[in-house]
C-alpha positions as CSV (number, residue, x, y, z in Angstrom):
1,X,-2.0,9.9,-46.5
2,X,0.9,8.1,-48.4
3,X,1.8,10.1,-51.6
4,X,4.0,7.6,-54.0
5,X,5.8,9.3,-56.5
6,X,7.9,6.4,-57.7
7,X,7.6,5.9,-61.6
8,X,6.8,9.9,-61.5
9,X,10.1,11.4,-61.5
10,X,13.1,10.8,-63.2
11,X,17.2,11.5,-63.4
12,X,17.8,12.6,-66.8
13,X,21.5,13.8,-66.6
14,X,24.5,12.7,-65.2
15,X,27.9,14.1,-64.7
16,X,30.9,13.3,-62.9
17,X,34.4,14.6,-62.8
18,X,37.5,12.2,-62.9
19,X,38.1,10.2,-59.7
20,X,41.7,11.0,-58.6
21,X,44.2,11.9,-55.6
22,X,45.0,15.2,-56.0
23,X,42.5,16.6,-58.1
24,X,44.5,19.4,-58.5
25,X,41.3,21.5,-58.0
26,X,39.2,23.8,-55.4
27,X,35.8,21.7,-54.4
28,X,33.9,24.4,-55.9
29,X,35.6,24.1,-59.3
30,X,34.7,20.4,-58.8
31,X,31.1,20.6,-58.1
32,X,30.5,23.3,-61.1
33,X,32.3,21.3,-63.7
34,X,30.2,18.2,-62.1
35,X,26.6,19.8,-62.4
36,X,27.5,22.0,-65.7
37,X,28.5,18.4,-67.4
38,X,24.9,17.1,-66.0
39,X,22.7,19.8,-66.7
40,X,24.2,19.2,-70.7
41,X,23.7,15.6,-70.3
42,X,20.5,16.3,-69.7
43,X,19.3,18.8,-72.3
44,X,18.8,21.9,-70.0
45,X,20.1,25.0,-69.6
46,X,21.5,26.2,-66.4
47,X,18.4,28.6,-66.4
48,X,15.9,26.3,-66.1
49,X,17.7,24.2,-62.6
50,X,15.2,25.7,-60.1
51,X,16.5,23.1,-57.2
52,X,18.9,22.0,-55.7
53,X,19.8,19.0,-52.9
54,X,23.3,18.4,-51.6
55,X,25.1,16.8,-47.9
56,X,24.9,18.8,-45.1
57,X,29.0,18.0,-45.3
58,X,29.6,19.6,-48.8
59,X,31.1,22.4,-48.1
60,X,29.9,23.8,-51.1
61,X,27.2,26.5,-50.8
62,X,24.3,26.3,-52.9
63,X,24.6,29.7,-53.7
64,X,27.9,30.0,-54.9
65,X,27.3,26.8,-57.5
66,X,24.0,28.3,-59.0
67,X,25.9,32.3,-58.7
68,X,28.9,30.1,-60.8
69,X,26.8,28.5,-63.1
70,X,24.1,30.7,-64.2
71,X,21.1,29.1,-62.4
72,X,18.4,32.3,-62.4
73,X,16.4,31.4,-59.3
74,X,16.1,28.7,-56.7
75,X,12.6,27.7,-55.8
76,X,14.2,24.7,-53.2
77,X,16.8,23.9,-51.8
78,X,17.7,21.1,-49.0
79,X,20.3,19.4,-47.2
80,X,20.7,15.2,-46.1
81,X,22.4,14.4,-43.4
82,X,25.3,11.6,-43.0
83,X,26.6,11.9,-46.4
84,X,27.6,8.7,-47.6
85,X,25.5,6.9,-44.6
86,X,22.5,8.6,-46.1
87,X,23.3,6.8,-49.6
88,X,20.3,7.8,-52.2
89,X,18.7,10.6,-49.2
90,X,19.6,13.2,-51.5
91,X,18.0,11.8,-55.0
92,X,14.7,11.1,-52.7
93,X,14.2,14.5,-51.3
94,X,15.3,15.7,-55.0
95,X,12.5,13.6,-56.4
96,X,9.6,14.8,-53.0
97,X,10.4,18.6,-54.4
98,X,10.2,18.0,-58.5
99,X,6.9,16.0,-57.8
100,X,5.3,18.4,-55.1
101,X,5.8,21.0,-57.3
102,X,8.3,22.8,-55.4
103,X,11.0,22.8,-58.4
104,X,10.9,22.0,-61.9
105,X,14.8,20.8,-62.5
106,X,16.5,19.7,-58.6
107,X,20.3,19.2,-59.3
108,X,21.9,16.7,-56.6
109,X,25.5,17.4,-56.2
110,X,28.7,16.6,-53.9
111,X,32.2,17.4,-54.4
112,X,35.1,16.5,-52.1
113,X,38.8,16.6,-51.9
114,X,38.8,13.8,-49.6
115,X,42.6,12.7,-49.8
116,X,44.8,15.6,-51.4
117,X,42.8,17.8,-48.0
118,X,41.3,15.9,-45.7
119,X,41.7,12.4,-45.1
120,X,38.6,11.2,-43.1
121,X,39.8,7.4,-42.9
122,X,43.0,8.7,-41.4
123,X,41.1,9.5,-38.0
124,X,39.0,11.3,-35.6
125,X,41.3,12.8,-33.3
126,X,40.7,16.7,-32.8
127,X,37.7,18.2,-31.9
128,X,36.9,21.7,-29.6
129,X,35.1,19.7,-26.8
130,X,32.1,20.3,-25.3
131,X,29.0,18.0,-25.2
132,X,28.0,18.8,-28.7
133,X,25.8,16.2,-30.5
134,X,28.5,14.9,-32.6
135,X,31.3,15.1,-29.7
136,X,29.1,13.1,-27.1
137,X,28.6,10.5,-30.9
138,X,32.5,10.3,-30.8
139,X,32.5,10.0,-26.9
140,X,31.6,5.7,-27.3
141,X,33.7,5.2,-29.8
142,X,37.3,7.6,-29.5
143,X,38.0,6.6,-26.1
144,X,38.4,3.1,-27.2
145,X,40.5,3.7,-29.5
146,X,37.7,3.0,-32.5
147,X,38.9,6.6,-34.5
148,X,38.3,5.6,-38.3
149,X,34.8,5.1,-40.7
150,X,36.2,1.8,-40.9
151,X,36.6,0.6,-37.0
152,X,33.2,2.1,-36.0
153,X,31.8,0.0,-39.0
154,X,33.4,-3.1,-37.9
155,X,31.6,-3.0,-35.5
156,X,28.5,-3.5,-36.4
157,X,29.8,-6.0,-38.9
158,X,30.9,-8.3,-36.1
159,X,27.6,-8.2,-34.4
160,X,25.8,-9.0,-37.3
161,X,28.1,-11.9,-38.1
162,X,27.0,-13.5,-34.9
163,X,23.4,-12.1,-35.2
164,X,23.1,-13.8,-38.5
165,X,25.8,-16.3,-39.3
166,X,27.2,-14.3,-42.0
167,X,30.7,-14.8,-43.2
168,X,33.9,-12.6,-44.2
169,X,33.2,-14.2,-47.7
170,X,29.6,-13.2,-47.7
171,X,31.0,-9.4,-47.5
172,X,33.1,-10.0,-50.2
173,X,30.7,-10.7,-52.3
174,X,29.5,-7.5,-51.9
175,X,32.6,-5.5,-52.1
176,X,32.9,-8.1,-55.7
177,X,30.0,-6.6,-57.2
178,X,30.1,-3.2,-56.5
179,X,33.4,-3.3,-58.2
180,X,32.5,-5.1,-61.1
181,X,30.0,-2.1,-61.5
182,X,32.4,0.8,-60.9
183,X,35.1,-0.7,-63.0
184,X,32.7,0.6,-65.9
185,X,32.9,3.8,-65.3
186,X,35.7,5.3,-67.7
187,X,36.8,8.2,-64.8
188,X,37.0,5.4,-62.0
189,X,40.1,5.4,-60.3
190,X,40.0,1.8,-61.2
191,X,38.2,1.6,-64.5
192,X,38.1,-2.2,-66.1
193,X,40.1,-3.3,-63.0
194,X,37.3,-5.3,-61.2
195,X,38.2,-8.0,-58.2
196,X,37.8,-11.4,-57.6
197,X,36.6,-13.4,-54.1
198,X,39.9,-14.8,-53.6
199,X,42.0,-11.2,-54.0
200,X,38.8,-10.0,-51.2
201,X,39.9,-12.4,-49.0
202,X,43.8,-12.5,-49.8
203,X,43.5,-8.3,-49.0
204,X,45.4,-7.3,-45.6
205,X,43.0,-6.7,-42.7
206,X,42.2,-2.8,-41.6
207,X,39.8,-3.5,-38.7
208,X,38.6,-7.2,-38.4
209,X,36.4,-8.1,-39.7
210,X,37.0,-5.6,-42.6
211,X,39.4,-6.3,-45.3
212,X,41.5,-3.3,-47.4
213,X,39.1,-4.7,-50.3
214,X,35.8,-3.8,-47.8
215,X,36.6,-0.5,-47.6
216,X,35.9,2.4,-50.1
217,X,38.5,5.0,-51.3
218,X,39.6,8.1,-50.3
219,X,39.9,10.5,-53.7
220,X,38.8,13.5,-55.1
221,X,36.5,14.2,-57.2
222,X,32.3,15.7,-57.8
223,X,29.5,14.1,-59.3
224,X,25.8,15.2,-59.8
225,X,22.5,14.2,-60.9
226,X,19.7,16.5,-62.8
């Protein structure tokens, strides 16, 4: 049986921290001023939060933000996989537990320092070895030299520009609109600095067929959803 919760559930805070590159913060402090600025948003009290739904590569234990911000008990709590690959996961398995019954409140949260400490788009080059999962995932990819988000993504962009005929243009037009979006957003790193098609495809190439302007940022910073 198909159970549709859609129109059911609902976000009703939001919080985010600034978006910088050196936050100048632990990823803890991040994620608690993140969810504390939500669960205001909101109109709740950290005693009511009963849930909670992060990435499996926060490295921020559920624990230690409800111990930090005064959430009472936790009825649920889950993990997504693949982080930003996984995109909404986390609001949907958020939204599964509020409407099953399992939780009341969920609060979705991430927090990263992902350029003042680690700098995932500078490469995968260390590892322990061995034939974990993610080791023998590396192992048709790192050999080849293909180290970075952005050369494993290119890709797959290159074989759907010859599957379907798509152009480095029609990407841009993407990358165009999720700007125009973000540049709302007062603590965007580039707040009311949208881009144009021409400064896409003027942008120097990282991986072809990826332009600088394809490719997301590295910064620091936590947001959540109640």
């Amino acid at each position: 049986m198909t159970m549709s919760f859609a129109g059911k559930t609902a976000v009703v805070g939001i919080g985010a921290t600034e978006f910088s590159k050196d936050s100048g913060r632990s990823t803890l402090r991040l994620a608690i001023e993140c969810c504390d600025a939500a669960i205001r948003d909101a109109g709740l009290s950290p005693d009511q939060i009963d849930g909670m739904v992060s990435f499996t590569v926060d490295v921020n234990d559920e624990i230690d933000v409800a111990r930090n911000l005064g959430i009472k008990e936790l009825r649920h709590f889950s993990r997504i996989h693949h982080s930003g690959g996984a995109a909404c996961g986390t609001i949907h398995q958020a939204a599964m537990a509020v409407h099953s019954g399992a939780c009341n409140y969920a609060l979705v949260y991430r927090a990263f320092n992902e350029r003042s400490e680690t700098r995932f788009g500078a490469g995968v080059t260390g590892g322990s070895g061995g034939a974990s999962p993610v080791m023998v995932e590396f192992g048709w990819s790192l050999p080849f030299g293909m180290l970075t988000p952005a050369s494993w993504v290119a890709m797959f962009a290159t074989r759907y520009m010859h599957q379907y005929g798509v152009t480095s243009e029609d990407f841009g037009r993407i990358s165009v609109a999720d700007r125009k979006h973000a540049a709302t957003n007062p603590k965007a790193f580039f707040y009311q600095r949208p881009i144009t098609l021409e400064e896409h495809q003027a942008s120097r190439w990282v991986v072809k067929p990826l332009h600088l302007l394809d490719c997301c940022q590295e910064s620091d910073g936590g947001r959540r959803w109640s």
